[in-house]
Structures are given as C-alpha cells and as structure tokens.
KEKE-3310 file (N, C-alpha, C; in steps of 0.2 Angstrom, whole numbers, plus 5000, padded with zeros to 4 digits):
npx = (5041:5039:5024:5015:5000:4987:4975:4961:4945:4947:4960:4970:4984:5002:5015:5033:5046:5060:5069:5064:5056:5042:5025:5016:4998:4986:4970:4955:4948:4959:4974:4986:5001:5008:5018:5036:5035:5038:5049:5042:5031:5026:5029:5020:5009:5007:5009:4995:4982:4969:4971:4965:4961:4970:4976:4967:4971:4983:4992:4981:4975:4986:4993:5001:5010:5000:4996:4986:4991)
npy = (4954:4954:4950:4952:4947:4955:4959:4964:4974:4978:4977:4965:4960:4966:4974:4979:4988:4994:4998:5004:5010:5009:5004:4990:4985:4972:4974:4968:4970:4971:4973:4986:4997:5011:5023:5030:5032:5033:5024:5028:5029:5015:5008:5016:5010:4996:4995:5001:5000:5001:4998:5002:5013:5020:5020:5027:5038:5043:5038:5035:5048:5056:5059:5050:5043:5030:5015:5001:4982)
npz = (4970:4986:4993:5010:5017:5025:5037:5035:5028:5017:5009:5004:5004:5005:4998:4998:4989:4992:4987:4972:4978:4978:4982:4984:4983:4985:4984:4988:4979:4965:4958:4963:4959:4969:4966:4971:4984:5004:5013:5026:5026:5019:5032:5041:5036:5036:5050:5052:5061:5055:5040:5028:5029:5032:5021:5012:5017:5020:5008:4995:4995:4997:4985:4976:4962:4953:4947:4939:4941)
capx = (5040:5034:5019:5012:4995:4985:4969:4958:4941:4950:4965:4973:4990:5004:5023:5037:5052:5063:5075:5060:5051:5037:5019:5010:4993:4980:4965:4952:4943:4963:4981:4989:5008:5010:5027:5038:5032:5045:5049:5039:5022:5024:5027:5015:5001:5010:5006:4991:4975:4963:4976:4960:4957:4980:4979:4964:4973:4989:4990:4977:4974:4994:4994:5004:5007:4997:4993:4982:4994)
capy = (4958:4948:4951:4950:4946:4958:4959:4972:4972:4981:4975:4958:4960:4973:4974:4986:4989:5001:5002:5010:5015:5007:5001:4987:4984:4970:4974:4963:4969:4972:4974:4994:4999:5016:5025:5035:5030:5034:5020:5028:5027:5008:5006:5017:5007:4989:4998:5003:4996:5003:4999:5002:5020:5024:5020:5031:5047:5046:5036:5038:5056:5057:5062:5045:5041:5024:5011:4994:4976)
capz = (4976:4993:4998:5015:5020:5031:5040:5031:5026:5010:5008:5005:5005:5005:4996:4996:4985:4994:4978:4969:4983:4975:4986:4979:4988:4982:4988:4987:4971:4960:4964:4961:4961:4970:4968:4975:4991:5008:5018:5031:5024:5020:5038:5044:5032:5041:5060:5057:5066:5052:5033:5025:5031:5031:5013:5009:5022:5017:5001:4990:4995:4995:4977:4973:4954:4954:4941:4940:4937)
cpx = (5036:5030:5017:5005:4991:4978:4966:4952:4943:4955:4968:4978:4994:5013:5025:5044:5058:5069:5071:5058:5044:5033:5017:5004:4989:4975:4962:4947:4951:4970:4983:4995:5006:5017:5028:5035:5037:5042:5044:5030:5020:5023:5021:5006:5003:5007:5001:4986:4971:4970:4970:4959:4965:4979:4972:4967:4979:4995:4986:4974:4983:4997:5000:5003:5005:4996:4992:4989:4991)
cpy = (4953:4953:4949:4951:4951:4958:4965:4967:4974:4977:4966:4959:4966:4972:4980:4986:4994:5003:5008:5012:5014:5000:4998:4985:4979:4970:4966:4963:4970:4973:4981:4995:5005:5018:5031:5037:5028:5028:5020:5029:5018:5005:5009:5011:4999:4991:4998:4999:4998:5005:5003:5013:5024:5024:5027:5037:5048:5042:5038:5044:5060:5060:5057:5042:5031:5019:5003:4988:4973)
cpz = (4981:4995:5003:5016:5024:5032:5039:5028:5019:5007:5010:5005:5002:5003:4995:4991:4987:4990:4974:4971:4979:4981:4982:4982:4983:4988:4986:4980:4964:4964:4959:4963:4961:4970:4969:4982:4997:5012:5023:5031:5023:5030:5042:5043:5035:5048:5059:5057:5060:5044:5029:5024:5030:5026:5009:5013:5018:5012:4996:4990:4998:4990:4975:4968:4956:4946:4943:4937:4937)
residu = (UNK:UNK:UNK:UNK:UNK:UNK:UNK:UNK:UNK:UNK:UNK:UNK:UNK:UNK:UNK:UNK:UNK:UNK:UNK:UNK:UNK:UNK:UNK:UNK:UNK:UNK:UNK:UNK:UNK:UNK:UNK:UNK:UNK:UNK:UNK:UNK:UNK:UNK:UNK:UNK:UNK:UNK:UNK:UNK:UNK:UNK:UNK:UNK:UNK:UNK:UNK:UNK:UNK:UNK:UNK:UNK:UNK:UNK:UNK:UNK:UNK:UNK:UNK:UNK:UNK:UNK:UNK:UNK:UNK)
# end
C-alpha cells in the first residue's frame, strides 16, 4: 500500500486500498489497518486541516474494525 506522508502532530503517514476499502495510518507511536472504510472518509482524513482530530471524530469513534501491523 503507498503511503503518503502528512503533517500531523499524530500522525505520520496515511494509505488507502479502495479494493478492500482498507485505511492504514502510521501514527507516530505504531501503524493500524482500519476496514471497511468509504472512499469518502479517506478523503476527508487527506483534507483535513486538523488529521489528528478527523481520525479521532470520525474514525476511531466510527466504530471501524482495526488492528495493529
């Protein structure tokens, strides 16, 4: 999966899968595949100004199955 880089005191970089609709985030302390994750949340989590705070709204208070790689 390519991940890209982002500017986040949380977050170091961000990949998507749009086959399995599978998020993968490395923060800066581990990296987490989310799934079943719609197109339009990885973009939202790319736009926004504040990834750190998208990903705690509506991601990890999303109810999305997750697991550490």
């Amino acid at each position: 999966m390519n991940m890209i880089p982002v500017s986040s005191s949380n977050l170091a970089a961000v990949g998507y899968d749009a086959g399995s609709r599978t998020l993968r985030i490395r923060f800066h302390s581990g990296t987490y595949d989310y799934y079943g994750v719609p197109l339009s949340v990885y973009q939202g989590l790319m736009n926004s100004s504040s990834k750190g705070s998208y990903h705690d709204i509506n991601i990890k208070k999303g109810g999305y199955a997750f697991v550490a790689v």
